[in-house]
KEVO-338802 format. One record per residue (C-alpha): x, y, z; residue in one letter. Coordinates in steps of 0.25 Angstrom, whole numbers, padded with zeros to 4 digits, always signed. Example, Ala and Ser with C-alpha at 12.3 -4.5 7.8 and 13.67 -1.06 7.14 Angstrom:
2
+0049-0018+0031A
+0055-0004+0029S
//
This chain:
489
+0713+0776+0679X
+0713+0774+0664X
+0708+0782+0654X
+0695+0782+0648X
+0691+0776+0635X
+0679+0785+0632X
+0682+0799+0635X
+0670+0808+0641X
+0666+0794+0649X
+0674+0798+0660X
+0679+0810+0673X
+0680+0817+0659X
+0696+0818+0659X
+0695+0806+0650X
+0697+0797+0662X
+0688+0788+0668X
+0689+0777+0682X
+0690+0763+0679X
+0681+0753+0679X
+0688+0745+0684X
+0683+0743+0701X
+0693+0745+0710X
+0698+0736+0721X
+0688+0745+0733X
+0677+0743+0723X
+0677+0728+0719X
+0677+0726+0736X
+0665+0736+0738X
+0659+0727+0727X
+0662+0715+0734X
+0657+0719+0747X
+0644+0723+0740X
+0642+0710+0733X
+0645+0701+0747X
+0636+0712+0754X
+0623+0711+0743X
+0626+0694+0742X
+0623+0692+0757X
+0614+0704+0761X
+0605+0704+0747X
+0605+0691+0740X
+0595+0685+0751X
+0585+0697+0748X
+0584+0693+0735X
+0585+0676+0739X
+0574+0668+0734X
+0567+0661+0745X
+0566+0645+0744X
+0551+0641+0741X
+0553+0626+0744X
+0547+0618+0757X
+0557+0618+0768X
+0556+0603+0770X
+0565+0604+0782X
+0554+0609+0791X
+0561+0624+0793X
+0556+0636+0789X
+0570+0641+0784X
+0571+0636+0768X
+0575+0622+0764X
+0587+0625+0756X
+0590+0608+0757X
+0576+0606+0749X
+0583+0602+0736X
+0592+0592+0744X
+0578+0586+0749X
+0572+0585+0735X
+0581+0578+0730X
+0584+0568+0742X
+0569+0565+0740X
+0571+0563+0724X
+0582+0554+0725X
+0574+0547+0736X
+0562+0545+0729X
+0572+0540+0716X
+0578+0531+0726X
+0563+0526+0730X
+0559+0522+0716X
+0572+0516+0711X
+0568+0503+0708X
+0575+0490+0703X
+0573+0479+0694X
+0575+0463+0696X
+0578+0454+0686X
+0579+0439+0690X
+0582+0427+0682X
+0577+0413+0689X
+0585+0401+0691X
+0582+0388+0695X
+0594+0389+0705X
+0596+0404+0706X
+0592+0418+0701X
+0600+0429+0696X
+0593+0442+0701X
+0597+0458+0694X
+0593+0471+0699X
+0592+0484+0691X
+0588+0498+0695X
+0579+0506+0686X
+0590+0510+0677X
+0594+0496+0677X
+0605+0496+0684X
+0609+0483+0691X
+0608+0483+0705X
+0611+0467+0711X
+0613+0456+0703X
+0614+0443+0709X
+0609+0427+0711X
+0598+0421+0720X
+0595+0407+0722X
+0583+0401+0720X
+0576+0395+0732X
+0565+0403+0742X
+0576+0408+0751X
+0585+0415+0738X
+0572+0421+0734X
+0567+0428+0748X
+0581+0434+0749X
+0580+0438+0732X
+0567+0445+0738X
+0575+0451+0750X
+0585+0457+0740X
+0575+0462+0729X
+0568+0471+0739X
+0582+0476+0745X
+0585+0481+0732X
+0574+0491+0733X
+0563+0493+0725X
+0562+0481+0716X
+0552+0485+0705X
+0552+0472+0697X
+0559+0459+0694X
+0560+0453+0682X
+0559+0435+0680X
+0559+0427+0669X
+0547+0420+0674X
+0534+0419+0678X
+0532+0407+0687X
+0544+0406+0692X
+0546+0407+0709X
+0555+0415+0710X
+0543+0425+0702X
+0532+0422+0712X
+0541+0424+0724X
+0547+0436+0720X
+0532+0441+0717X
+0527+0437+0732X
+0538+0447+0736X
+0531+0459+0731X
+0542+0459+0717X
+0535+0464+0703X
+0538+0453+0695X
+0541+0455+0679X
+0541+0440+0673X
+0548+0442+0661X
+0545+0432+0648X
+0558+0422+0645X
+0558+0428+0632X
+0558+0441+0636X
+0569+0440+0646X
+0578+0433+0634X
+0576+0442+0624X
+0579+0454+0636X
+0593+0446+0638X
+0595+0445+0623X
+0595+0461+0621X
+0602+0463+0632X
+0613+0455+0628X
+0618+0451+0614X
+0629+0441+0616X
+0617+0432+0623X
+0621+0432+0637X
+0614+0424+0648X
+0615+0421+0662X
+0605+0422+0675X
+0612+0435+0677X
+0610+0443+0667X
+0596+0437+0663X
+0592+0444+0677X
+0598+0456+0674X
+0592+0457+0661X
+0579+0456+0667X
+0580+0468+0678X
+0586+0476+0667X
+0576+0474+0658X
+0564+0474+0669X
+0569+0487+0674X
+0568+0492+0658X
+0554+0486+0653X
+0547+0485+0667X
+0536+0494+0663X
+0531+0484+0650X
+0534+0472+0656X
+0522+0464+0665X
+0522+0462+0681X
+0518+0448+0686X
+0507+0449+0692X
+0498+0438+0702X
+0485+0433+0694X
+0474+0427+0703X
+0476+0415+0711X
+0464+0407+0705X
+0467+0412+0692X
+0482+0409+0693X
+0479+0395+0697X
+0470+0392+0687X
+0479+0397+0677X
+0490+0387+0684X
+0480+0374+0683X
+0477+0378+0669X
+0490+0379+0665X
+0496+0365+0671X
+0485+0358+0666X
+0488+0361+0652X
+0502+0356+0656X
+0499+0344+0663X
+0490+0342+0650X
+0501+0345+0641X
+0510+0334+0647X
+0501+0324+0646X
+0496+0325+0632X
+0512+0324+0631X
+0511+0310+0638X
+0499+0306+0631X
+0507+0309+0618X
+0519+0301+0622X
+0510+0290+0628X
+0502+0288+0614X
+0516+0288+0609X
+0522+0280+0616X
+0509+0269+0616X
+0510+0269+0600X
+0524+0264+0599X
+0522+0252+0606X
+0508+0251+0608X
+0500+0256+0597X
+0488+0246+0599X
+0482+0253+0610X
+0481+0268+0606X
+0467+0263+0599X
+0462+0262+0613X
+0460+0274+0618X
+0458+0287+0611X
+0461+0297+0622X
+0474+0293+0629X
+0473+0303+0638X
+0463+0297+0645X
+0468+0289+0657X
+0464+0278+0655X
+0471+0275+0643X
+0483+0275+0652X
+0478+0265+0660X
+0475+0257+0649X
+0490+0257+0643X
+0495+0255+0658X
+0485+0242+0659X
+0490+0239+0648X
+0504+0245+0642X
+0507+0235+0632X
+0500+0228+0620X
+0502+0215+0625X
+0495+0218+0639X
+0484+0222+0633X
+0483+0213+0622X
+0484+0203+0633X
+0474+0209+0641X
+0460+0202+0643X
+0448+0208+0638X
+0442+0209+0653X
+0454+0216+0657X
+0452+0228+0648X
+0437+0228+0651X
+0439+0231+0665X
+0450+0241+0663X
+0440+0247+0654X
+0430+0247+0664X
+0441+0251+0674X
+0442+0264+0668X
+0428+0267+0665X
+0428+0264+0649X
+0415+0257+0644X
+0416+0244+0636X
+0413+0251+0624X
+0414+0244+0609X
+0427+0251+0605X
+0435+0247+0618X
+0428+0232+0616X
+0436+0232+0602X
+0447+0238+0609X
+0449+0229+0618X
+0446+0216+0609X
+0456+0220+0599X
+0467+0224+0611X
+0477+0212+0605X
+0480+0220+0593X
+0489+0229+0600X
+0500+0218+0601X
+0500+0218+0585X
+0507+0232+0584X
+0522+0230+0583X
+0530+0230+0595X
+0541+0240+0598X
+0555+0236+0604X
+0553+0247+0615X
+0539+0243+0619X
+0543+0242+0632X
+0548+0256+0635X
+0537+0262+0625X
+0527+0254+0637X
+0536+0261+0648X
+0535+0273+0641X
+0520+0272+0641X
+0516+0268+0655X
+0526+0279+0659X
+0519+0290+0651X
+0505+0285+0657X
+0510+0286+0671X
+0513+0301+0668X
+0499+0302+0663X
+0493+0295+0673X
+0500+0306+0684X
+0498+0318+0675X
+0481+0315+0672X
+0479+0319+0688X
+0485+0332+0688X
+0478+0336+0675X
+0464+0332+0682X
+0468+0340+0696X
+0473+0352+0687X
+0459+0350+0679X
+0450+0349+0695X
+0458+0361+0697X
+0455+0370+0685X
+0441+0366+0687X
+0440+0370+0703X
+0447+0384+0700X
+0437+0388+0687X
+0424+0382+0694X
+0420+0395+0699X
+0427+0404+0688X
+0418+0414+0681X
+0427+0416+0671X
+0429+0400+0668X
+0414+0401+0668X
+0413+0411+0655X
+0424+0404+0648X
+0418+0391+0649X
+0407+0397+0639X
+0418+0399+0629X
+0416+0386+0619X
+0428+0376+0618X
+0434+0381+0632X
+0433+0367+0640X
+0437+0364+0654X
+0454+0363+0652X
+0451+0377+0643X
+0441+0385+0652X
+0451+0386+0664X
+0463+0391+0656X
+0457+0400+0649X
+0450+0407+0662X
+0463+0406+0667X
+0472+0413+0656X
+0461+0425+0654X
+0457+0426+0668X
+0473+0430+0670X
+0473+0439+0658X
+0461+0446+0656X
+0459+0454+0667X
+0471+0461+0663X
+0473+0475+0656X
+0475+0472+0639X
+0469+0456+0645X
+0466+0451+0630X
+0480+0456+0624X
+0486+0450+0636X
+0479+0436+0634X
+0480+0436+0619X
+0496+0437+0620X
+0498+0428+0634X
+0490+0418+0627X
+0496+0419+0615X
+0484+0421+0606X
+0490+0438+0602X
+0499+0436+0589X
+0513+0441+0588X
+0515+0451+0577X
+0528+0451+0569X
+0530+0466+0561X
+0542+0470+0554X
+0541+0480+0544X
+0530+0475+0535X
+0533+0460+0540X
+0521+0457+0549X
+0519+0443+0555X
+0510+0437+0565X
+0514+0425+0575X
+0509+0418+0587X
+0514+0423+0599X
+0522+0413+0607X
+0526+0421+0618X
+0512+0417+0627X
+0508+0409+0638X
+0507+0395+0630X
+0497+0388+0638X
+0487+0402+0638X
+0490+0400+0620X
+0486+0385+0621X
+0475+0388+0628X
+0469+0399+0619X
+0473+0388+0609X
+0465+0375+0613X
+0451+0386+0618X
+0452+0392+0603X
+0454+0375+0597X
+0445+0372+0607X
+0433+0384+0602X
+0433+0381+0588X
+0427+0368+0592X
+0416+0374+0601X
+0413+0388+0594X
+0410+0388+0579X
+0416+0404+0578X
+0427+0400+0584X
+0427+0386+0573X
+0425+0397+0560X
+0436+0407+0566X
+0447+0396+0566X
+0443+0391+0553X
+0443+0406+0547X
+0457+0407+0554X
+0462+0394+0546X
+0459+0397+0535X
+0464+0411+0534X
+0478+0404+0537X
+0479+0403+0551X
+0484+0391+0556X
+0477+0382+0568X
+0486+0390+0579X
+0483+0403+0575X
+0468+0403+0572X
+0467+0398+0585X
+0474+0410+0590X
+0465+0418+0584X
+0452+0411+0588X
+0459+0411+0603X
+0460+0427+0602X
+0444+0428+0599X
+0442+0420+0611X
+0450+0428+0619X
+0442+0440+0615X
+0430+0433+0619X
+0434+0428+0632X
+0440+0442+0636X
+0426+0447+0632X
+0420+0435+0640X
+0427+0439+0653X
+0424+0453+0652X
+0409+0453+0651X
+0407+0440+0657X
+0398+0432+0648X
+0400+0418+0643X
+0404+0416+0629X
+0394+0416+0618X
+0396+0411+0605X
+0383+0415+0600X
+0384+0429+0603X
+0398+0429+0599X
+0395+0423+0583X
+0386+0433+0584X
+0395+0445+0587X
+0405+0437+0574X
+0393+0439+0565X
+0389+0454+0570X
+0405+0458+0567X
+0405+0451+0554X
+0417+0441+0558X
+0422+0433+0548X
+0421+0421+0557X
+0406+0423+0560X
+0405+0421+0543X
+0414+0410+0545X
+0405+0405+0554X
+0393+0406+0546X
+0400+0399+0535X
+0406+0388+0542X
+0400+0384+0554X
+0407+0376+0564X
+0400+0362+0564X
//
């Protein structure tokens, strides 16, 4: 007992029990609570609303254990991973990142058939491969991994350099590294770089022929350069003969004869008959020709004259062996765009020939049928500028990152137009002498065309220059004024 603070409060005697629970009470309590925790508490239990899954009818008290086993299996479905390889002639190093880029397998693969059916083997071990990234586009190793089912990213050189630059500042470079630079970075910038994707057979072979013909043409106008070179050193009398030394039979002529003495020498008859041999007509100029054919020998005589001669029937014999694949190449292109409808519409476009025609089918034929088709060609070929801004410094330049042979084709059809369309004569002029040089007007005048030719293909109708002067003068172009003023004679 103690006493009470608060008298009144209590028995009256100023007296009052504590508050305190005794020891029978606090066991009383504790008897109540055990009894209400097991015979209430389910009274009062919220019943489970989820699906038993299990196929009972009691509840699934394991449900969340399910969900989350399904969770982490879908997580484990979609994981993917990201391949980077960097080709060799003798070997390739091959990386593989997750999607948090996270190296998986590095390692190196040989380069023959049997090295790359086991790098297939072991790219679809690694689970979902969602891409794989080569610094290439025509490489093997690129069109193998495709025909396996891979999605192939071919990364631009530049752009694989540039990734390796930023991702290192002390410049280091090895296979390694290049290939796990390439994962890395695919597995960042997948979604804005492109897929290679498979064009149309015809198409991609015709674009093929197109292309190794202009090679092929390319080394020999480098022959025919060194060969005219080489014949005005120590044979200078003889480049008045002929005035396309392209033509084979100025080849044959040097091989009959090589030196200025063997032709100096030469009877009269004998050059008759070669002439005759090679189908060219007794015309006045070769008569004069040939009757002043000793004045070769009066040219000075170099001390080399014999390896300058060696040199020449040795650049004529490659000529002579390059001219048949240029002709089969030619037969070719002309078999595959025979049927064509879309050759057949560009043929209408004036200073497009027969070299130009199946180029140019094949570089838009490619390009657009595609989404954003005339962006896409502008910058592959290389006609799109490059803009330069920086603060208020602004400068245009020509874009150099393109397909070359597309740009020198846009090049010589816009050359080739101004001598065939007299719009297209006036819109180079009025280019010129704005400022622009020769490159760059044609440039421009190669972006009209591809305006028309993207127009051309969509509607399919011929090109008409009538009706298109006519639409310059409805618009008021300054070229149609130019026109009008200048004519193109």
């Amino acid at each position: 007992m103690r006493l009470n603070p608060n008298p009144g409060l209590g028995d009256g005697g100023g007296r009052t029990m504590s508050l305190r629970p005794s020891r029978a009470e606090k066991s009383l309590s504790a008897a109540a609570v055990s009894r209400f925790s097991h015979d209430q508490m389910p009274r009062f239990e919220r019943r489970s609303i989820r699906l038993d899954v299990t196929g009972t009818d009691r509840p699934n008290r394991n449900q969340s254990e399910v969900i989350m086993n399904e969770k982490n299996a879908k997580k484990q479905e979609e994981k993917r991973c990201w391949v980077g390889l960097d080709w060799g002639q003798e070997s390739h190093a091959v990386a593989v990142v997750d999607d948090d880029r996270t190296i998986l397998q590095r390692f190196k693969i040989g380069a023959d058939l049997d090295d790359l059916k086991q790098l297939a083997d072991r790219l679809h071990g690694c689970g979902a491969v969602a891409g794989i990234a080569i610094e290439a586009t025509c490489n093997p190793v690129l069109g193998y991994l495709h025909s396996q089912g891979f999605t192939i990213y071919p990364v631009n050189p530049k752009l694989s350099k540039n990734w390796c630059e930023s991702n290192s500042v002390a410049g280091i470079k090895n296979d390694e590294r290049d290939g796990l630079v390439l994962a890395v970075e695919l597995a960042r910038r997948h979604e804005s770089l492109r897929t290679l994707k498979e064009d149309e057979p015809t198409l991609a072979e015709l674009a093929g022929l197109c292309h190794k013909l202009r090679d092929l043409i390319d080394q020999r106008t480098a022959l025919l350069q060194r060969l005219k070179a080489t014949l005005r050193q120590y044979y200078p009398g003889v480049m008045g003969f002929f005035s396309d030394w392209s033509s084979p039979v100025a080849w044959r002529f040097i091989k009959r004869f090589p030196m200025p003495e063997t032709l100096a020498k030469a009877r009269k008859d004998t050059l008759i008959k070669f002439l005759k041999a090679n189908r060219i007509g007794l015309k006045p100029i070769w008569l004069e020709r040939i009757d002043d054919r000793k004045t070769v020998t009066q040219w000075p005589v170099p001390a080399d004259s014999l390896a300058l001669e060696a040199m020449a029937l040795a650049t004529i014999a490659q000529l002579q062996a390059l001219q048949p694949h240029i002709d089969k190449c030619d037969r070719l292109i002309a078999e595959r765009t025979q049927n064509m409808a879309q050759a057949q519409l560009l043929r209408s476009l004036p200073g497009a020939g027969d070299r130009l025609v199946p180029a140019l089918t094949a570089i838009t034929a490619l390009t657009l049928n595609e989404e954003n088709s005339i962006e896409a060609l502008r910058c592959i070929s290389g006609i799109a500028p490059v803009e330069h801004q920086s603060g208020k410094r602004r400068h245009i330049r020509i874009r150099r990152r393109c397909n070359k042979h597309w740009r020198n084709i846009m090049h010589m059809f816009a050359r080739c137009s101004t001598v065939s369309c007299p719009w297209a004569k006036a819109f180079y002029d009025m280019h010129r002498e704005q400022g622009d040089r020769h490159a760059t007007a044609l440039r421009k005048l190669a972006d009209k065309w591809i305006k028309i030719i993207n127009r051309m293909l969509a509607t399919g109708e011929p090109y008409d220059d009538a009706r298109y002067v006519e639409a310059l003068r409805k618009h008021g172009s300054p070229v149609y004024s130019r026109l009008c003023e200048k004519p193109c004679g």
